[in-house]
N, C-alpha and C positions, 0 to 999 in steps of 0.2 A: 141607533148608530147606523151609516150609509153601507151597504156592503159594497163591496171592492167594483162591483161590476156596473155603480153608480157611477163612478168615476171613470170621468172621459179624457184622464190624462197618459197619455205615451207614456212617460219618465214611469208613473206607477205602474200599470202594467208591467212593462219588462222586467223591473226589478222585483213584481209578484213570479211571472214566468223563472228569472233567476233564482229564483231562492227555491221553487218547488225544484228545478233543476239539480240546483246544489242539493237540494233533500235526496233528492232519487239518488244520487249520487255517492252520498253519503252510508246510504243505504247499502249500494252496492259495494262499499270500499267495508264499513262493517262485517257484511254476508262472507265475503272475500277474502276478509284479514282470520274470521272464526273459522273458515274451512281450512286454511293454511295453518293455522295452530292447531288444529284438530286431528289434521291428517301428519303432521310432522311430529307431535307428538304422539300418534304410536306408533308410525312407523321407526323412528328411534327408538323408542322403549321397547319393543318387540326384536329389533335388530342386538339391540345390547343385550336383550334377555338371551335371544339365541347364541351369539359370543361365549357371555356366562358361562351357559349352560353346557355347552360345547368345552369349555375349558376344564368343568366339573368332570365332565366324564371322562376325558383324556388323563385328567388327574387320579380318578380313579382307577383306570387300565393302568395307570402307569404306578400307581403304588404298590397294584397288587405285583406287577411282573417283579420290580426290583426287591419285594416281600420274597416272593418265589424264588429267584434268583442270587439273592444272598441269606435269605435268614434259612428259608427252608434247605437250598442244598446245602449249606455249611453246614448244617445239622444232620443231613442225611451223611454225610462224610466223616459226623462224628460217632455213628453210630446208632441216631436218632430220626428225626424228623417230624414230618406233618401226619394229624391223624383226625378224621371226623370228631373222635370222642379223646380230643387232647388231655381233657382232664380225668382222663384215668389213666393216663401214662404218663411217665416221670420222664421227663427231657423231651418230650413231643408240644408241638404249637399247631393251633388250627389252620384249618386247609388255607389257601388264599384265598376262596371265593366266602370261607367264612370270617375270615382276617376284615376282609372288602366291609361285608354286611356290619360288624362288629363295629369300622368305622362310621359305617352309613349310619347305625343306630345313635352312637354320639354326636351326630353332626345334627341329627334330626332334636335331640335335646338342648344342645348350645345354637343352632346357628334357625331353627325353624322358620325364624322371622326374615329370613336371608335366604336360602335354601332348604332346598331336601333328594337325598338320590337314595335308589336303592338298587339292588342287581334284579332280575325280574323273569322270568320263563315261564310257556305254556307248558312246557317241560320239566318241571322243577324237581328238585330232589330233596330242597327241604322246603316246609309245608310252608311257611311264612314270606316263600318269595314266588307265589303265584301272579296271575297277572289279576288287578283290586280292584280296577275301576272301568268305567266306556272307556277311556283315551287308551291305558293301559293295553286292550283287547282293541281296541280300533288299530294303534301304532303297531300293536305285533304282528297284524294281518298286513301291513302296509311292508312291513320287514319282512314277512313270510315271499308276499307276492315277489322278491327280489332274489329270493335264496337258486340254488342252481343243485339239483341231481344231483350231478358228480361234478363238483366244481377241480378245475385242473391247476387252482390258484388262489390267494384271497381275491376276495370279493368286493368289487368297488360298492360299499352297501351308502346307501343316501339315509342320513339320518331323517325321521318326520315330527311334524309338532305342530299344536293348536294352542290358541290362548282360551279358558274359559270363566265364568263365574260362577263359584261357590258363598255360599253365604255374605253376601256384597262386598266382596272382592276378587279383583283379576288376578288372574293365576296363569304365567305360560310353561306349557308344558312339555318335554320333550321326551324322548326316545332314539337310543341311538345302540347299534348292533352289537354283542358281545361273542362272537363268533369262536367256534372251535377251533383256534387256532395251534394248539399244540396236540400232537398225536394221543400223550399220556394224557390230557383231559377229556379226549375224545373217549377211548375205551375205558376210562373210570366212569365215565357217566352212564355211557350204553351198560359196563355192570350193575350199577345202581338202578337202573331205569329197570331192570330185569326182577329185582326183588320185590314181592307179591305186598307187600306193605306201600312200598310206593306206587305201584300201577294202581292200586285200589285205590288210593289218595288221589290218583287222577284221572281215575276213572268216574269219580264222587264227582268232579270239578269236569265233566263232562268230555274229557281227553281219552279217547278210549284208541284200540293199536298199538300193535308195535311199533319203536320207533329206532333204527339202526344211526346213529348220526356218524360221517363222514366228514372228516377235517377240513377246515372252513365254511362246515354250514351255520345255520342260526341256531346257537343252541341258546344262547341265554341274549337281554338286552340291560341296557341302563337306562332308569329314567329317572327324570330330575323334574321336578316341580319348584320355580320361583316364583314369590309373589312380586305383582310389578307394581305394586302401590311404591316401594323402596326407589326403582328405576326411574319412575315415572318423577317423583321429585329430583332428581338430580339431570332430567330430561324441561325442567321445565323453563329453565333460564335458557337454554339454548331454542328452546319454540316459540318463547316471550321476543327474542332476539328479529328471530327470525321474521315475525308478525309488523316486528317495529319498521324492519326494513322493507317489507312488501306495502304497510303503511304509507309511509313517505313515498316509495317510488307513485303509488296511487292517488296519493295528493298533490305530486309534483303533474303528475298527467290532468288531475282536476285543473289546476291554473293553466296549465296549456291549451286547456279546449272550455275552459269557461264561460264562451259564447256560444259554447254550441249546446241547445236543449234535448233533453230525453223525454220521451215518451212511449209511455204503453209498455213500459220495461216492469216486470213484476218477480222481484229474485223470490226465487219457490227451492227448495230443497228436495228429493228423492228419498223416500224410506225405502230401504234395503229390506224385502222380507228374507227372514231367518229361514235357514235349511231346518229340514227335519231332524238333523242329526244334530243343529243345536238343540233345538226346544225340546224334545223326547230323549228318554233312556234307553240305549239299544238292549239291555235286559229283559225288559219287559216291554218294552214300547209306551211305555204309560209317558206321560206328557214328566221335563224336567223342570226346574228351577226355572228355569229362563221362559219354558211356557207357561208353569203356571202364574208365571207374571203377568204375561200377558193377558191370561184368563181372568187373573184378579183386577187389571186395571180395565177391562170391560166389563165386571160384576159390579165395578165402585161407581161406571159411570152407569150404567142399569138403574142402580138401586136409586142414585142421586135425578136422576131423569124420570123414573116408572113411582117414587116413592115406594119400592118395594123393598122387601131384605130377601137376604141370601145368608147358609154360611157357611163357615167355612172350619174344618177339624181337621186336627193334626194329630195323627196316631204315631207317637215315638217307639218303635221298636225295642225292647230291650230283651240281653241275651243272657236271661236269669240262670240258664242251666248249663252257660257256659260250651256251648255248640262248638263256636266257632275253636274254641283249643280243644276240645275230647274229638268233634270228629271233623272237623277242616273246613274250612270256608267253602267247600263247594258244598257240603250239607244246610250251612246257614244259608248260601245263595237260593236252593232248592226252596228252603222252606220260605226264605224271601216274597222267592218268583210265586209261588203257588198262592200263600196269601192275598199277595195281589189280584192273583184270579180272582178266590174266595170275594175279594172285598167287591170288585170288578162288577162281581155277581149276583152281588146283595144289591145294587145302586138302580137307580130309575136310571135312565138309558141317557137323558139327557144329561145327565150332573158329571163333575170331571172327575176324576182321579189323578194324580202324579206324585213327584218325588220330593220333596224338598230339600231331600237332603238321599245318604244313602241308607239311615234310620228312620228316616223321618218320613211315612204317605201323607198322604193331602186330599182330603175329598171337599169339593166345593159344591155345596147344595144347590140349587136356584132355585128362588120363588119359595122361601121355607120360614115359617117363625120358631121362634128357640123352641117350643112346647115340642113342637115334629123333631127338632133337631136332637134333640135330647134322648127321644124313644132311639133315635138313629143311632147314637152314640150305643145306648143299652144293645142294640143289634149287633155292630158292628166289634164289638166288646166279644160277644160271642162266638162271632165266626173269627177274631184270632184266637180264641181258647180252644178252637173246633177243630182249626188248622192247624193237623199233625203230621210229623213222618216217623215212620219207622225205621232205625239203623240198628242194626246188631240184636233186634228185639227189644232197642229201648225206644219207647214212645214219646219223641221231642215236641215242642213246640215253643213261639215265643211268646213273652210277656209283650205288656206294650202301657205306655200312660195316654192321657187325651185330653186334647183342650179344644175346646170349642169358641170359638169366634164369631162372632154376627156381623155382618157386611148391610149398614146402612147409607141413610141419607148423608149421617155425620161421621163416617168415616175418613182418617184425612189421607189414607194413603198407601198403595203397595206394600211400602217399605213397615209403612206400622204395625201393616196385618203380620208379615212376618215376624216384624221384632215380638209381637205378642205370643207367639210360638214357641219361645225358648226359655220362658217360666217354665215349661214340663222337663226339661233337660236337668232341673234338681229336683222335681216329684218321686216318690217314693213308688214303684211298685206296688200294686193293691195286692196283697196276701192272695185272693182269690182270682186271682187272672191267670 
């Protein structure tokens, strides 16, 4: 068959030059219409999440005041009122800020798939609304940095927030001020914060100082976690829309300059690399979710190009003796963080370590067949059983299950390695760990 450059007619020519024309073109109007449904779908779903969110917490400030303001003082006028330990007195109802949590807890039952909020402080008075996670401990430093001395007034405070991903899916997140604004909440908490039970509880969770609060400063915050996989579909028709109509206006401009040729145009995309504070856990620094991502999808193409294997074990944490309710999440954190060292310490220098989760470590071997990886396991087995703390003269430690994964030529993917990680989430505890 004659290739095209045989042919010594004008008419063919141009009509080859037009049609690579229209491809190029084509091409760009493609590139152009996906960057515009890309970028409009989340900046919408990110805008309505924050709305939401924002409406959540106002809703909750606003239930607790009018709780306060007619259930509680109409009871204190009857002779009654609000008491920490309501259920041991007859005509007494819990405080408001446990009223609040009380609801936060059923909303977290019924509505999970939809929201979740809860009230939150570095400051807390009871044990279960400390701050739980990075964003938690990032937002309340962002709230800190705004708070004021001796403020002569409320506080214009700026709510903050990040979207992030948990076990493949989006998650936006917020944080927004709960501020001392009533004098009598102010000196009930400065008396509480004074009782040797609770300073040691925050002392455990690395809050150590006195701390005198002053009306209007930051004493507590709200945070609300929605998932946006919900938003995101009802986001989608209005980005479809919008695509259709950046579409046509770009094919209406293709007919108008139809005769005029492109070249040397090559639509190329920019990869955004990730901050540190995405891909690592500010606890530990060890690499998160999202970097060990990245690390797995440069082991898969490793293995798949070098013919090597790698692999990869996931050590599920588990809190057999019950830490975190006998002595407080800052004890469990402790022995967390220190593990990690432990484990850190055991590794050839070059292999990774990270999070998967906030139960779940991740050490990815390189260059390793199952026989090594197996003794590793047997290692590794041992320095969590070795990783101890002492509180009160009991000797704690956690259990942990393990599952081992090999990273070859025929591995199809990120996503598989992980999904294979969450067979140990029903494994039983070994008696002897």
């Amino acid at each position: 068959m004659p290739q095209p450059s045989q042919f010594d007619y004008s008419l063919i020519k141009n009509r080859l030059r037009l049609f690579i024309s229209i491809l190029i073109i084509a091409l760009i109007v493609s590139a152009f219409s996906y960057a515009i449904l890309k970028d409009t779908l989340n900046t919408t779903t990110e805008q309505t999440a924050m709305l939401f969110a924002k409406i959540i917490a106002e809703q909750a400030t606003t239930t607790r005041s009018v709780y306060a303001e007619h259930v509680v003082s109409k009871l204190k006028k009857d002779g009654f009122g609000a008491n920490a330990r309501s259920e041991k007195f007859q005509g007494h109802v819990p405080l408001p800020d446990q009223f609040i949590k009380q609801l936060s807890v059923e909303s977290i039952l019924t509505n999970s798939d939809l929201f979740r909020y809860e009230l939150v402080s570095k400051w807390h008075i009871e044990p279960t609304q400390g701050l739980n996670d990075n964003f938690e401990n990032w937002a309340w430093r962002q709230l800190e940095s705004q708070d004021q001395y001796k403020p002569d007034g409320p506080i214009d405070w700026k709510p903050v927030s990040w979207t992030e991903d948990w076990q493949g899916k989006r998650y936006f997140r917020y944080m927004q001020a709960d501020p001392a604004s009533d004098k009598s909440c102010v000196e009930c908490h400065n008396r509480q914060l004074k009782k040797k039970s609770i300073s040691t509880q925050l002392k455990s969770e690395g809050t150590v100082g006195a701390k005198i609060f002053k009306q209007h400063q930051l004493l507590g915050a709200i945070s609300v976690t929605i998932p946006l996989d919900v938003i995101q579909q009802t986001t989608v028709t209005e980005a479809q829309q919008s695509t259709l109509w950046t579409s046509m206006i770009l094919i209406a401009a293709l007919i108008i300059v139809g005769g005029i040729f492109i070249a040397n145009t090559i639509p190329y995309t920019n990869r955004q690399k990730l901050s540190w504070d995405e891909t690592h856990e500010k606890e530990t620094g060890l690499l998160s979710l999202t970097g060990l991502e990245h690390k797995l999808s440069s082991a898969i193409d490793s293995a798949k190009t070098n013919s090597i294997q790698h692999q990869f074990i996931c050590l599920k944490l588990v809190d057999k003796k019950s830490i975190k309710e006998k002595f407080g999440q800052g004890t469990y954190n402790k022995l967390r963080i220190k593990l990690a060292e432990n484990v850190t310490n055991s590794l050839r220098q070059h292999d990774t370590l990270g999070w998967l989760s906030y139960n779940k470590l991740a050490v990815l071997i390189y260059d390793c067949d199952s026989k090594q990886a197996k003794k590793l396991v047997v290692q590794l087995r041992r320095v969590i059983t070795e990783t101890r703390a002492t509180i009160e003269g009991i000797e704690l430690h956690l259990d942990s299950t393990i599952s081992l994964i090999a990273i070859t030529a025929d591995t199809i993917s990120v996503s598989s390695i992980i999904k294979s990680t969450d067979r140990i989430d029903n494994e039983i505890v070994p008696s002897n760990s």
